[in-house]
Backbone as JSON Lines, residues from 0, in Angstrom:
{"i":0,"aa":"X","n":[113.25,101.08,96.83],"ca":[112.53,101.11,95.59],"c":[113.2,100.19,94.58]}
{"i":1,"aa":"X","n":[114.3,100.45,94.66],"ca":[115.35,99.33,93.77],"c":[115.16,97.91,93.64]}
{"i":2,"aa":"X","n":[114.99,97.45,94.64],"ca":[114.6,95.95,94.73],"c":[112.63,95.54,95.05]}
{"i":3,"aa":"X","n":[112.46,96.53,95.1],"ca":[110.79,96.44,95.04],"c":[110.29,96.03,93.37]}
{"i":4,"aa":"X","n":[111.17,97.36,92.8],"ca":[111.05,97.44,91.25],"c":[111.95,95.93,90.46]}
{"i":5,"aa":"X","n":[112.72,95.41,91.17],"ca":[113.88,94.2,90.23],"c":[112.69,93.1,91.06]}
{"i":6,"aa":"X","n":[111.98,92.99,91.87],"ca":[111.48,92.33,92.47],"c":[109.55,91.77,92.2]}
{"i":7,"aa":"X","n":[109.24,92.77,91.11],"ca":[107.78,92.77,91.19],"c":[107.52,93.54,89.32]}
{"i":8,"aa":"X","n":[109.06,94.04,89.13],"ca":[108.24,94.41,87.53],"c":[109.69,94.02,86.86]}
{"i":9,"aa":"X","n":[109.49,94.01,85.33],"ca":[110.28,93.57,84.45],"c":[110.34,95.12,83.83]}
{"i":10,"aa":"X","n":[111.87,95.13,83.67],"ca":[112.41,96.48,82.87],"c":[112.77,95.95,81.74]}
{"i":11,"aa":"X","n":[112.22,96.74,80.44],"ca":[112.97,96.33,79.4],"c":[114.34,96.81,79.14]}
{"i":12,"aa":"X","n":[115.41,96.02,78.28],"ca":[116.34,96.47,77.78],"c":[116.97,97.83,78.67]}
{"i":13,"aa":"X","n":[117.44,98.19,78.14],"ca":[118.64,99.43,79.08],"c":[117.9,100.31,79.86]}
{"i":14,"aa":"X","n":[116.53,100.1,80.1],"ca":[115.46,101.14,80.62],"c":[115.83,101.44,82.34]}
{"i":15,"aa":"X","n":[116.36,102.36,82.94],"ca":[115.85,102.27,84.4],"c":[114.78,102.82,85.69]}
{"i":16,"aa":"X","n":[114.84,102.63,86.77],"ca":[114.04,102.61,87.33],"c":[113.43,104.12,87.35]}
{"i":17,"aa":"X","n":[114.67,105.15,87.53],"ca":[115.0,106.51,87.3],"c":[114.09,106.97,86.0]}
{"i":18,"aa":"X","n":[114.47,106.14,84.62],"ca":[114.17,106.45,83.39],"c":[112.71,106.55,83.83]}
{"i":19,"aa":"X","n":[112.25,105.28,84.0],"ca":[110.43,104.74,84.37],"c":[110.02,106.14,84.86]}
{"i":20,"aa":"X","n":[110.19,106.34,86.36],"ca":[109.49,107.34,87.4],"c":[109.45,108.66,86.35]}
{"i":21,"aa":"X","n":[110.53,109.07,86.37],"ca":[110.62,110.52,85.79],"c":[110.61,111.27,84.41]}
{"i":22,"aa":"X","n":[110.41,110.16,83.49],"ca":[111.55,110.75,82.42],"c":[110.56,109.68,80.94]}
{"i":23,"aa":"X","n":[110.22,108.72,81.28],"ca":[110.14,108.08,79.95],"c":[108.61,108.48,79.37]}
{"i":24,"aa":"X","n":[108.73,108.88,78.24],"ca":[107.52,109.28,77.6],"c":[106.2,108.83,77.01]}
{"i":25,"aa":"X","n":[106.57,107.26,77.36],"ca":[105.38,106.51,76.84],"c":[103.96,106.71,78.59]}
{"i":26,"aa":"X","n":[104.86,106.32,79.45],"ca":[104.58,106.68,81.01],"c":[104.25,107.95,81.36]}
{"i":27,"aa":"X","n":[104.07,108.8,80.36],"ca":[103.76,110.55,80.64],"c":[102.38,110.72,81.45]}
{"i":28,"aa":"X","n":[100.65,109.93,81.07],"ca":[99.73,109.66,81.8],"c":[99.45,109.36,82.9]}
{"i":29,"aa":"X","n":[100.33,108.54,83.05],"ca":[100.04,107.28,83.93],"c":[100.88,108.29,85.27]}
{"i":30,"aa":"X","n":[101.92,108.98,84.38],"ca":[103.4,109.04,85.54],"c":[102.3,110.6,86.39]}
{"i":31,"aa":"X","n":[101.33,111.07,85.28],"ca":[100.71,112.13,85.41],"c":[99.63,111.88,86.62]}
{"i":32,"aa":"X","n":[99.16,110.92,86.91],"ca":[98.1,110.64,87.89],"c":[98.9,110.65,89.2]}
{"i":33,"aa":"X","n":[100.42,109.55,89.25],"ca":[101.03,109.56,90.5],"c":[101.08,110.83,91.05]}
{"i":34,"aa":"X","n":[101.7,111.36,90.26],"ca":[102.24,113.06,90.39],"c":[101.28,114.09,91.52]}
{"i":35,"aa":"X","n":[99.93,114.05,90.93],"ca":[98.41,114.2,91.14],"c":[98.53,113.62,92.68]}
{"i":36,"aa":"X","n":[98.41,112.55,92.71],"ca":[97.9,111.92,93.85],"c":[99.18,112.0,94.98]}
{"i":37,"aa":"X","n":[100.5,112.07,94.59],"ca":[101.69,112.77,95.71],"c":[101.44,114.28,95.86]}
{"i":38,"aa":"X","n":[101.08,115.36,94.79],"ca":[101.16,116.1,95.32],"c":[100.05,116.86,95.92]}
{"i":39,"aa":"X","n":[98.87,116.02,95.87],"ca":[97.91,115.88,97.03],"c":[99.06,116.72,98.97]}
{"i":40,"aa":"X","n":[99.58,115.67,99.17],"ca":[100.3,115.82,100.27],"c":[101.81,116.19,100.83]}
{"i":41,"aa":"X","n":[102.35,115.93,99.28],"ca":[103.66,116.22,99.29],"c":[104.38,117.0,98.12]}
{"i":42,"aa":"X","n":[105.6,117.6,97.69],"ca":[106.03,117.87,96.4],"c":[106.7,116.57,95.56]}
{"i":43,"aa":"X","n":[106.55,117.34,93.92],"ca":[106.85,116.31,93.56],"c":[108.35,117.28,92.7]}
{"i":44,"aa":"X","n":[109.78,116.04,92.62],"ca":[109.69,114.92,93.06],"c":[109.79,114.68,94.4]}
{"i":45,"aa":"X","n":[109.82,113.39,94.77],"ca":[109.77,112.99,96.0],"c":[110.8,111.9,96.34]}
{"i":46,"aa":"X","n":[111.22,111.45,97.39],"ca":[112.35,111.06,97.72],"c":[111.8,109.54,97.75]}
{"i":47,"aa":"X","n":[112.51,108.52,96.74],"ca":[111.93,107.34,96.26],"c":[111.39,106.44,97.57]}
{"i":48,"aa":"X","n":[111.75,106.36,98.69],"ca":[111.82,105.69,99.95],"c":[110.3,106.18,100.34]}
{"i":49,"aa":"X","n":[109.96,107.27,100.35],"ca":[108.52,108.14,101.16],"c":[107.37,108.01,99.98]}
{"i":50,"aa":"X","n":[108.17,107.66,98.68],"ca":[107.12,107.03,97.17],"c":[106.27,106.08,98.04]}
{"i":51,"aa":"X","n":[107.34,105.0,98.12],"ca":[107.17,103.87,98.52],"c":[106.08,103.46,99.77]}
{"i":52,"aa":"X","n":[106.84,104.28,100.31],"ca":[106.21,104.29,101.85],"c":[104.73,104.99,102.4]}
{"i":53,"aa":"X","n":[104.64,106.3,101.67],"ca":[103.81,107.29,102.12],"c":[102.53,107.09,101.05]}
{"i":54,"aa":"X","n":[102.81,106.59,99.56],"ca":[102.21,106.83,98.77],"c":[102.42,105.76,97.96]}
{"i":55,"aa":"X","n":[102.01,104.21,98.62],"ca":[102.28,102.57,98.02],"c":[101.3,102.71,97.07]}
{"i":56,"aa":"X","n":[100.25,102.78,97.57],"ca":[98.93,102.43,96.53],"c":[99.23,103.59,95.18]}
{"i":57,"aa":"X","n":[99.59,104.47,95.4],"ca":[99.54,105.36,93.64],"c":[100.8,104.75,93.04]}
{"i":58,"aa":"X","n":[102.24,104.79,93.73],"ca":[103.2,104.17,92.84],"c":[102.84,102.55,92.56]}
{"i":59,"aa":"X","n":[101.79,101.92,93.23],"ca":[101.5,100.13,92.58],"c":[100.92,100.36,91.37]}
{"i":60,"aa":"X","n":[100.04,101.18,91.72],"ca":[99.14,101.97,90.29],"c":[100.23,101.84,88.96]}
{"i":61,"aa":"X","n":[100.91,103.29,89.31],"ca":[101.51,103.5,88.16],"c":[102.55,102.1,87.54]}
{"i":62,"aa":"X","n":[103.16,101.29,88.9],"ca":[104.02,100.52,88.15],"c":[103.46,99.27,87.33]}
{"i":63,"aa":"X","n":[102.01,99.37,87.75],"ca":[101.34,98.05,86.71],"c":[101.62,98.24,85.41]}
{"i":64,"aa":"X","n":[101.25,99.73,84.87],"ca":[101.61,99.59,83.3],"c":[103.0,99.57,82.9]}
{"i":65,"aa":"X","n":[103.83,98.93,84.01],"ca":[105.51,98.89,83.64],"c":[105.73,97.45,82.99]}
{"i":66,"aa":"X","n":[104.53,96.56,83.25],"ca":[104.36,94.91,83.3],"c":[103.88,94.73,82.01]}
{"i":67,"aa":"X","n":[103.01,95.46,81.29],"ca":[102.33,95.41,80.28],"c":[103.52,95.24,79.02]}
């Protein structure tokens, strides 16, 4: 996830990847649909690797509004 994320989105300032997924409050919506659509099949949280893997298309989703 680490290099997916340094690789395809821009973090601002001291923000991390950790902060993004779980925690930052502007992302509360957005982070609210992933959530939705993992725990369709799995709990959330979820182990960043099986994000990635199991559930590409909702975390591409959510990380577009990381670009904005």
């Amino acid at each position: 996830m680490h290099t997916y994320i340094h690789t395809h989105i821009h973090i601002h300032g001291n923000q991390t990847a950790e902060h993004m997924l779980l925690e930052c409050g502007i992302l509360r919506e957005e982070r609210e649909r992933l959530t939705a659509a993992v725990a369709k099949t799995d709990n959330w949280p979820i182990k960043k690797d099986m994000l990635i893997k199991k559930h590409y298309k909702a975390f591409a989703e959510f990380t577009k509004t990381w670009a904005k």
